[in-house]
PyMOL commands that place a pseudoatom at each C-alpha (Angstrom):
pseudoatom trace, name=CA, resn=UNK, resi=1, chain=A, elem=C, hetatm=0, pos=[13.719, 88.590, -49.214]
pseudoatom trace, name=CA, resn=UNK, resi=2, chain=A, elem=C, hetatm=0, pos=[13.651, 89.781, -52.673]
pseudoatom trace, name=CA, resn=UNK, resi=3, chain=A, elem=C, hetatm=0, pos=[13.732, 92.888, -54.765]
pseudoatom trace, name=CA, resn=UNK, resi=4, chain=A, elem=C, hetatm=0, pos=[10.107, 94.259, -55.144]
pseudoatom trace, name=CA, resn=UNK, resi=5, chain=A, elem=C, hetatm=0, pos=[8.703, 94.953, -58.494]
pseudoatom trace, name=CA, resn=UNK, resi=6, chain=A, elem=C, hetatm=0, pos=[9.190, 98.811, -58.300]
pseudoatom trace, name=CA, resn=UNK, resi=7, chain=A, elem=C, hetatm=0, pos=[13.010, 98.244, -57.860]
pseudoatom trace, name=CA, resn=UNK, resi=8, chain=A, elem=C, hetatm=0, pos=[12.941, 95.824, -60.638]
pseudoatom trace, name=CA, resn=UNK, resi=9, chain=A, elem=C, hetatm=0, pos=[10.801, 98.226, -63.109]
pseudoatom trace, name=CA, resn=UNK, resi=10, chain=A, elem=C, hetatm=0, pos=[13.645, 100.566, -61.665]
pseudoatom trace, name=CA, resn=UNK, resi=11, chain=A, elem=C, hetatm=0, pos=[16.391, 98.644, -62.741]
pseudoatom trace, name=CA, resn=UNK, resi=12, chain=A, elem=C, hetatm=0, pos=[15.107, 97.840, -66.223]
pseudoatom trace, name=CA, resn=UNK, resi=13, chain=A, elem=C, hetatm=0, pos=[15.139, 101.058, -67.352]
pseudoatom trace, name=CA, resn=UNK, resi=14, chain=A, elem=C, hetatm=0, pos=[18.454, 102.203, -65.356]
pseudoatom trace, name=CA, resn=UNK, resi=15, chain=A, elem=C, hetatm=0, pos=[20.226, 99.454, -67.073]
pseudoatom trace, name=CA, resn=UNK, resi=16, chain=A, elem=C, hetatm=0, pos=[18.875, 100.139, -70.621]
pseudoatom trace, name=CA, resn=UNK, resi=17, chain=A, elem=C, hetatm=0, pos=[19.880, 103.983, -70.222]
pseudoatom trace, name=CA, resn=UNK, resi=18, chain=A, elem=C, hetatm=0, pos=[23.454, 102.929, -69.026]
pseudoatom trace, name=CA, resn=UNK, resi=19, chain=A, elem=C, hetatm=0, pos=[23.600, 100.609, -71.496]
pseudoatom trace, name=CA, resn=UNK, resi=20, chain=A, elem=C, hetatm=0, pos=[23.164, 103.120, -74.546]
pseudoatom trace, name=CA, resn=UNK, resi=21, chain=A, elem=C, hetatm=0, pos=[25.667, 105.235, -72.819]
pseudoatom trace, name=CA, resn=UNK, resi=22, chain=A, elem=C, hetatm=0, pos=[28.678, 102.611, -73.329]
pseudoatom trace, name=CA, resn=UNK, resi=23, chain=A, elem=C, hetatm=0, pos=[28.325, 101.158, -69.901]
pseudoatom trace, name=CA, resn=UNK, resi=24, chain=A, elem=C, hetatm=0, pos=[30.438, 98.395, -69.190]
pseudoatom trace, name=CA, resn=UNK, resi=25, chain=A, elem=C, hetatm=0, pos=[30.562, 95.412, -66.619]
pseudoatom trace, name=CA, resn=UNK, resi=26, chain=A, elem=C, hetatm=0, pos=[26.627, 95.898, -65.470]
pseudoatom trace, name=CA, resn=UNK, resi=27, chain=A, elem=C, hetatm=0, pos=[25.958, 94.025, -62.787]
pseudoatom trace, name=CA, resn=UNK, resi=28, chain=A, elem=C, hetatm=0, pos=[23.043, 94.192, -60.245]
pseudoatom trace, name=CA, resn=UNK, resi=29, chain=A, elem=C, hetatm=0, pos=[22.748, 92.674, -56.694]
pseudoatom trace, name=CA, resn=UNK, resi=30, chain=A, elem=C, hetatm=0, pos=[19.780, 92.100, -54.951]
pseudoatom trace, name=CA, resn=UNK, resi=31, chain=A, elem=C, hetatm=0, pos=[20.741, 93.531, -51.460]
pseudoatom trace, name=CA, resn=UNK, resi=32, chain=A, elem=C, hetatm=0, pos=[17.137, 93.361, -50.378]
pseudoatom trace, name=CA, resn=UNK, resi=33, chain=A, elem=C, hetatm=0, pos=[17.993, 90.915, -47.537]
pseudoatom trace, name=CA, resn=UNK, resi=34, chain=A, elem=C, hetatm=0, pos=[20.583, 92.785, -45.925]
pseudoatom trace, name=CA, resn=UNK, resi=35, chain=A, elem=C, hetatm=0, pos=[19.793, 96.143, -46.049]
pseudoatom trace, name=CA, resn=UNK, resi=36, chain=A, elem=C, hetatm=0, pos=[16.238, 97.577, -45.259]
pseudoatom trace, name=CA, resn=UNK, resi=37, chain=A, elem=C, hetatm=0, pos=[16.900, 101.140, -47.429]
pseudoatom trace, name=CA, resn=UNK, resi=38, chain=A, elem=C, hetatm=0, pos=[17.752, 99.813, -50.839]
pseudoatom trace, name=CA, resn=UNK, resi=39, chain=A, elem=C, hetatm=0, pos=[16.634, 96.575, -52.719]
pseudoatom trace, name=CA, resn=UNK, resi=40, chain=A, elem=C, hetatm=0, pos=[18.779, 96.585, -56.022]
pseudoatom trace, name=CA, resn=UNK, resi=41, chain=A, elem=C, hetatm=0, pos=[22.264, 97.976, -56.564]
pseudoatom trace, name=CA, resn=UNK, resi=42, chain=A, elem=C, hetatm=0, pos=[23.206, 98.732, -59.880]
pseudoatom trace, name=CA, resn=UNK, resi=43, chain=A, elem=C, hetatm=0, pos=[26.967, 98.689, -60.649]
pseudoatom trace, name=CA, resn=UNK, resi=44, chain=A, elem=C, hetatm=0, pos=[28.514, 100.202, -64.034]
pseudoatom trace, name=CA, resn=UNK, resi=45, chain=A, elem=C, hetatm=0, pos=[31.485, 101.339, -65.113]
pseudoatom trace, name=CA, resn=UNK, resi=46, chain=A, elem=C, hetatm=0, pos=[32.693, 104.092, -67.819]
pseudoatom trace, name=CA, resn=UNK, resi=47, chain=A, elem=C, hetatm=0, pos=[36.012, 104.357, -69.711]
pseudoatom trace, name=CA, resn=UNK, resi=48, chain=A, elem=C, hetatm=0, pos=[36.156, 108.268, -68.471]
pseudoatom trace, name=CA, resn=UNK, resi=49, chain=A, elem=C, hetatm=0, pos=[35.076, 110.657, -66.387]
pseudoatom trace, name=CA, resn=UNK, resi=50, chain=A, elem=C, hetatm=0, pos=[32.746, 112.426, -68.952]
pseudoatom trace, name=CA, resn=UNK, resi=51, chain=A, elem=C, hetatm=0, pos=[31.581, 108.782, -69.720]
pseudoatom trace, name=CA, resn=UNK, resi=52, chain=A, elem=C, hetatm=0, pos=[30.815, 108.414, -65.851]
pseudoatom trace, name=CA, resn=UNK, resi=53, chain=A, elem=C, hetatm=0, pos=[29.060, 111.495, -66.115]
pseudoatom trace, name=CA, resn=UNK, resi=54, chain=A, elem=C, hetatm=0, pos=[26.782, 111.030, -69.309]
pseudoatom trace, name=CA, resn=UNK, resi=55, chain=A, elem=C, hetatm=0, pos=[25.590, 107.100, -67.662]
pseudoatom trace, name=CA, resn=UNK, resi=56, chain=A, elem=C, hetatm=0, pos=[24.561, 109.130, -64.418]
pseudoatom trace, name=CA, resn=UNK, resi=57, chain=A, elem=C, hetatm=0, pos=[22.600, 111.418, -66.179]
pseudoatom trace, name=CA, resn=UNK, resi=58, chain=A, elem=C, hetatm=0, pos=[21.374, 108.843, -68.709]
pseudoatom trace, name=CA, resn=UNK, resi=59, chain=A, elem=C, hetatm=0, pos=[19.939, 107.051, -65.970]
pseudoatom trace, name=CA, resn=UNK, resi=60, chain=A, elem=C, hetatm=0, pos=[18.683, 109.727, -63.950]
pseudoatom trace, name=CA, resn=UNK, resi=61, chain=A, elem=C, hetatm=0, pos=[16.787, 110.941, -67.225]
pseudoatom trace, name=CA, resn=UNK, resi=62, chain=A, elem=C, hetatm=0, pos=[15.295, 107.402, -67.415]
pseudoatom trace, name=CA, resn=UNK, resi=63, chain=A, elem=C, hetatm=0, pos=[14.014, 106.850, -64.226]
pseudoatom trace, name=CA, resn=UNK, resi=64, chain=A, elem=C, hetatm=0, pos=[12.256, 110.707, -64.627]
pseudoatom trace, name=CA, resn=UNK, resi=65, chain=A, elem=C, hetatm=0, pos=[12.534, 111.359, -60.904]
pseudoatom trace, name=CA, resn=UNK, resi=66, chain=A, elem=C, hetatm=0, pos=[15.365, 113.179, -58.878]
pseudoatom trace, name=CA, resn=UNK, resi=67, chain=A, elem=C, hetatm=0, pos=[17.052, 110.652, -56.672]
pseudoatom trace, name=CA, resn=UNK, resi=68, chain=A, elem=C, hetatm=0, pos=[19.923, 112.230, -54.349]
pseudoatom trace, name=CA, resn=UNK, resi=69, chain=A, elem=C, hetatm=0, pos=[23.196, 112.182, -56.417]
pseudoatom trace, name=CA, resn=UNK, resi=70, chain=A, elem=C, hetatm=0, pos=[26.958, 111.917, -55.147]
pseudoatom trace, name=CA, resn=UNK, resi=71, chain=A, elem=C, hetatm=0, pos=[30.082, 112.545, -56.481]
pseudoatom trace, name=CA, resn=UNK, resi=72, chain=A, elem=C, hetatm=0, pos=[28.676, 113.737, -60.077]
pseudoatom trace, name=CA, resn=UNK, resi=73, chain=A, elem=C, hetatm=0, pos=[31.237, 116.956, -60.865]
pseudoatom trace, name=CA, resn=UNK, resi=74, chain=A, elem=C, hetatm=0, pos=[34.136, 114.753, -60.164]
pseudoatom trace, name=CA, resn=UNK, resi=75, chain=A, elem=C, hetatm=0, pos=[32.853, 112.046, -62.592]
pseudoatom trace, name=CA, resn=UNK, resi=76, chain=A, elem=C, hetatm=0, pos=[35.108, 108.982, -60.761]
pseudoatom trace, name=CA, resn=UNK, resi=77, chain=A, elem=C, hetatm=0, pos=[32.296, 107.668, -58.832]
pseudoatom trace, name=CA, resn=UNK, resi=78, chain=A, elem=C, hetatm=0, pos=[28.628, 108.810, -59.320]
pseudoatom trace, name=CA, resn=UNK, resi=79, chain=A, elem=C, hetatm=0, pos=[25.933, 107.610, -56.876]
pseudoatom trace, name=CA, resn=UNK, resi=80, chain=A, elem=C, hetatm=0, pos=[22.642, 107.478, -57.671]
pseudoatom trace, name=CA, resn=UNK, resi=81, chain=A, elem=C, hetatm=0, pos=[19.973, 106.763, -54.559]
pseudoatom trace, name=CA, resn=UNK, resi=82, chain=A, elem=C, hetatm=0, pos=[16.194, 105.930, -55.626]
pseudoatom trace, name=CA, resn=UNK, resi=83, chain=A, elem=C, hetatm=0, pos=[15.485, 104.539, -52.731]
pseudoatom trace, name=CA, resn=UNK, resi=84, chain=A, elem=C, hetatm=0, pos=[14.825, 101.235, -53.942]
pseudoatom trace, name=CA, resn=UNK, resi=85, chain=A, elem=C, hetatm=0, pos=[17.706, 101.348, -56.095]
pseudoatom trace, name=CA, resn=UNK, resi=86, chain=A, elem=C, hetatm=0, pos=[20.979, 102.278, -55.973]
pseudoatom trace, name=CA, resn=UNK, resi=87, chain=A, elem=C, hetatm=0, pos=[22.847, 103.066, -59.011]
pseudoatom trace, name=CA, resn=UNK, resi=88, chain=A, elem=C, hetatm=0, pos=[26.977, 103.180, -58.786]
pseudoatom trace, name=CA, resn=UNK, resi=89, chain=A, elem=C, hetatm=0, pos=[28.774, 104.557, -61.831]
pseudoatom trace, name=CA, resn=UNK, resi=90, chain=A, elem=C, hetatm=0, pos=[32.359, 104.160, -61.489]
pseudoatom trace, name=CA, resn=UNK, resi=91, chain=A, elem=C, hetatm=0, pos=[35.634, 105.242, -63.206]
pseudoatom trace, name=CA, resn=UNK, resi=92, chain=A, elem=C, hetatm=0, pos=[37.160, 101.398, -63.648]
pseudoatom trace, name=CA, resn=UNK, resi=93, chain=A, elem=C, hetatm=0, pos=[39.700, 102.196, -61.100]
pseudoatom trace, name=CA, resn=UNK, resi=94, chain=A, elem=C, hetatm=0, pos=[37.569, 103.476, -58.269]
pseudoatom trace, name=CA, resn=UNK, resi=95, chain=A, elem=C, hetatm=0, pos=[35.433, 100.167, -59.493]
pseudoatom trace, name=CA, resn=UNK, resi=96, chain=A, elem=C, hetatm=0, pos=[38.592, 97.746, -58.810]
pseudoatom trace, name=CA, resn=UNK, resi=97, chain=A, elem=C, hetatm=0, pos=[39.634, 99.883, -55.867]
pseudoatom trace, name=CA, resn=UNK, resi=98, chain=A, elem=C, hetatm=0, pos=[36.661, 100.147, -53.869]
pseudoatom trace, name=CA, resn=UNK, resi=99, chain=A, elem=C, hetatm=0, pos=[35.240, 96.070, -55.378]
pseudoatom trace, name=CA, resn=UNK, resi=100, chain=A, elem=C, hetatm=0, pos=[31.241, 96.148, -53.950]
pseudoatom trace, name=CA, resn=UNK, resi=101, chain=A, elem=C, hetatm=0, pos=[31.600, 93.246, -55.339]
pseudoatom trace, name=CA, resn=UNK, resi=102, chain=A, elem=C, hetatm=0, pos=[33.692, 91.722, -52.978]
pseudoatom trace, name=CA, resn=UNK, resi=103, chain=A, elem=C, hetatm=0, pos=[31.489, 93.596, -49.634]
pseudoatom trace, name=CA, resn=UNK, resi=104, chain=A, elem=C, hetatm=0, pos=[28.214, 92.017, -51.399]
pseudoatom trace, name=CA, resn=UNK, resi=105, chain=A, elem=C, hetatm=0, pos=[29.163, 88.434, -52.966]
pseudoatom trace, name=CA, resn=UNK, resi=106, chain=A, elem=C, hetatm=0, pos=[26.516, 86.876, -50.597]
pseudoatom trace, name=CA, resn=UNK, resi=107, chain=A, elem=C, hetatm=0, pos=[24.033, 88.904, -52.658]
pseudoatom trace, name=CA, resn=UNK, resi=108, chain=A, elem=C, hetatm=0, pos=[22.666, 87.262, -55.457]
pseudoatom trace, name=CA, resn=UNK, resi=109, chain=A, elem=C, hetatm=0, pos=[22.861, 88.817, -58.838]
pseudoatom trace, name=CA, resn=UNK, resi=110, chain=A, elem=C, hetatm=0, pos=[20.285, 89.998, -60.570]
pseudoatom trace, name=CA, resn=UNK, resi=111, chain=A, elem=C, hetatm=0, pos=[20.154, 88.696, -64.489]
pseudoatom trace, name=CA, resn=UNK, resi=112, chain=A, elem=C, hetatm=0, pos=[20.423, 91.290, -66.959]
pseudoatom trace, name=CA, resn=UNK, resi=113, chain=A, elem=C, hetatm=0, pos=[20.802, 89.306, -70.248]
pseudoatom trace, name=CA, resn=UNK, resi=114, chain=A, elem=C, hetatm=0, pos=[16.744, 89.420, -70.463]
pseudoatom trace, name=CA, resn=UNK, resi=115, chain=A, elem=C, hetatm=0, pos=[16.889, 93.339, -69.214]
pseudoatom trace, name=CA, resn=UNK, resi=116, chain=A, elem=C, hetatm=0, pos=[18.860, 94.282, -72.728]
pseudoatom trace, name=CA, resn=UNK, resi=117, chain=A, elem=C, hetatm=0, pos=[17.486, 92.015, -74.416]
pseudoatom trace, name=CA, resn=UNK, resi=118, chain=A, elem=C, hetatm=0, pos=[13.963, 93.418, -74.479]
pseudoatom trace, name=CA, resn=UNK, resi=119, chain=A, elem=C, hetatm=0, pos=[15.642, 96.973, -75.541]
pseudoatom trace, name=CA, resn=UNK, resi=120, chain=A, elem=C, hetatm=0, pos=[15.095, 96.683, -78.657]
for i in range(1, 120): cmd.bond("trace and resi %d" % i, "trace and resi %d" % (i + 1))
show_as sticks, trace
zoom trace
């Protein structure tokens, strides 16, 4: 399977928002063949827990819709569900410590080179 247009739309915009934020180490998996409630996950880190913070609610402002939210007042890992998307903004430890990447390397990656690229 792949990730369906919404999810992509989704992630453009979720990606651009964390990217103005200072986001580091975006990367986005297309988990559409595995799992049947998400499409896209969206991985990001931030260099503090305020940073963590500010990309959750950079991309929740950007997507203009309430998705259910984890873990946002203790600003280590935020989780971000849009049903089609799933956003994870980590603190870089929780990010080497818990490694989605690892659980999901037989998902392919989704480019986002052409994502940032048409920010601007």
């Amino acid at each position: 399977m792949t990730a369906s247009a919404q999810a992509l739309d989704a992630l453009s915009r979720a990606v651009r928002a964390a990217d103005a934020k200072g986001a580091e180490d975006l990367v986005a998996l297309d988990v559409s063949g595995p799992l049947p409630f998400a499409d896209v996950f969206l991985l990001a880190t931030g260099n503090s827990e305020r940073n963590v913070v500010a990309i959750a609610d950079a991309v929740e402002e950007a997507l203009g819709r309430a998705g259910r939210r984890e873990g946002h007042d203790a600003g280590r890992w935020v989780l971000l569900d849009f049903g089609d998307l799933v956003v994870h903004v980590f603190h870089r430890e929780e990010r080497m410590y818990y490694g989605l990447e690892r659980l999901w390397a037989d998902c392919p990656a989704v480019p986002l080179e052409p994502l940032l690229a048409a920010k601007g």
